[in-house]
C-alpha positions as CSV (number, residue, x, y, z in Angstrom):
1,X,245.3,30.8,44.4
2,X,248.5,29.3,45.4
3,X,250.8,27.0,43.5
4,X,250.1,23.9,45.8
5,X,246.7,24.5,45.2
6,X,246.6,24.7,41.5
7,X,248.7,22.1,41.5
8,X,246.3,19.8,43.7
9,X,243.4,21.0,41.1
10,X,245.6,19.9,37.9
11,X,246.1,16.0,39.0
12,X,242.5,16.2,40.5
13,X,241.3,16.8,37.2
14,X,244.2,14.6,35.7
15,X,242.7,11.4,38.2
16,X,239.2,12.5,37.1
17,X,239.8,11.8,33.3
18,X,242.3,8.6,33.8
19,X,239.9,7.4,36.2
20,X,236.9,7.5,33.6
21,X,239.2,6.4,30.7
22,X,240.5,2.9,32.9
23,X,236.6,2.6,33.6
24,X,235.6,2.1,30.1
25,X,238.9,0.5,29.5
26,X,237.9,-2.0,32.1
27,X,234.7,-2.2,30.9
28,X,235.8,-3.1,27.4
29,X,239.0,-5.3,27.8
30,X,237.1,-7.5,30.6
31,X,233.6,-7.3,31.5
32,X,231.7,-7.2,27.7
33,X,234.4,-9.7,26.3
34,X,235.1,-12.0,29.0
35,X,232.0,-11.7,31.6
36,X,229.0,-10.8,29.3
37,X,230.2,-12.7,26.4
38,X,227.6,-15.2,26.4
39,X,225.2,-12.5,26.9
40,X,226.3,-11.0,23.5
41,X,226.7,-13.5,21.7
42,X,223.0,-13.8,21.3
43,X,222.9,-10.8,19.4
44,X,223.6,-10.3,15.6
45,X,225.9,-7.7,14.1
46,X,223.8,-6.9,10.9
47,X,224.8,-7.5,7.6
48,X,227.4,-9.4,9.0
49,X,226.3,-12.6,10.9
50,X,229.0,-12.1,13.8
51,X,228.1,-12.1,17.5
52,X,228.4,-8.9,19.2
53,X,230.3,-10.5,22.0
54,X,232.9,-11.9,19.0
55,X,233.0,-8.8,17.8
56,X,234.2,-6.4,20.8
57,X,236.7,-9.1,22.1
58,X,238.1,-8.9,18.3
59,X,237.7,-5.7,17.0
60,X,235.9,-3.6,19.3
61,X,237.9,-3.4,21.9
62,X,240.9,-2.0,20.2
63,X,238.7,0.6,18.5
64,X,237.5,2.0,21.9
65,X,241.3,1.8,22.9
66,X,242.6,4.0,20.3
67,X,239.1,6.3,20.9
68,X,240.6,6.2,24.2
69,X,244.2,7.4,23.6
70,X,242.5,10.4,21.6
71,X,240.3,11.6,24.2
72,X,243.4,11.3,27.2
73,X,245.5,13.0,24.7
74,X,242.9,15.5,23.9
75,X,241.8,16.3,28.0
76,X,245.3,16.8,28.8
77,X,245.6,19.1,26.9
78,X,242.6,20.9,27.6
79,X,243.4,20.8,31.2
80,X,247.1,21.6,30.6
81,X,245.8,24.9,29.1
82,X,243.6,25.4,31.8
83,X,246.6,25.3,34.3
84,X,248.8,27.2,31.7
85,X,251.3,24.4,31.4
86,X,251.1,24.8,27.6
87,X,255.1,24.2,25.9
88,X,255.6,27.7,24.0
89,X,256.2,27.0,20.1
90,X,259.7,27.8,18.6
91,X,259.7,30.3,16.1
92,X,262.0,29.8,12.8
């Protein structure tokens, strides 16, 4: 395989995982809290009395966000060990 190829397949599968990370970004910073708030809204969080559509724009959201940093940090670097673009530890 040749380095322009390889290097086509690693931001391929970069785009593939920022792609589906901004989809569920999108999905939680505007369509359940702005667009299907109402929608929500009629449903309870147990326990707590809260409307599920309160409750993403408030605290959900930024859950899935930082569940979101995680997992891009976590793919890269599964797929930067796939390519073998892993950094080589220092020894002391």
């Amino acid at each position: 395989m040749s380095t322009d190829e390889k290097h086509r397949q690693y931001w391929r599968a970069n785009l593939k995982l920022l792609s589906v990370l901004l989809a569920v970004w999108f999905l939680f910073s505007c369509v359940l809290p702005i667009i299907m708030v109402d929608k929500l809204n009629a449903i309870q969080i147990p326990g707590t009395g809260f409307p599920l559509g309160f409750w993403i724009a408030q605290q959900g959201s930024i859950v899935v966000f930082i569940i979101l940093i995680l997992i891009y940090a976590l793919g890269m670097r599964k797929i930067d060990r796939k390519f073998g673009l892993v950094e080589k530890e220092e020894s002391k």
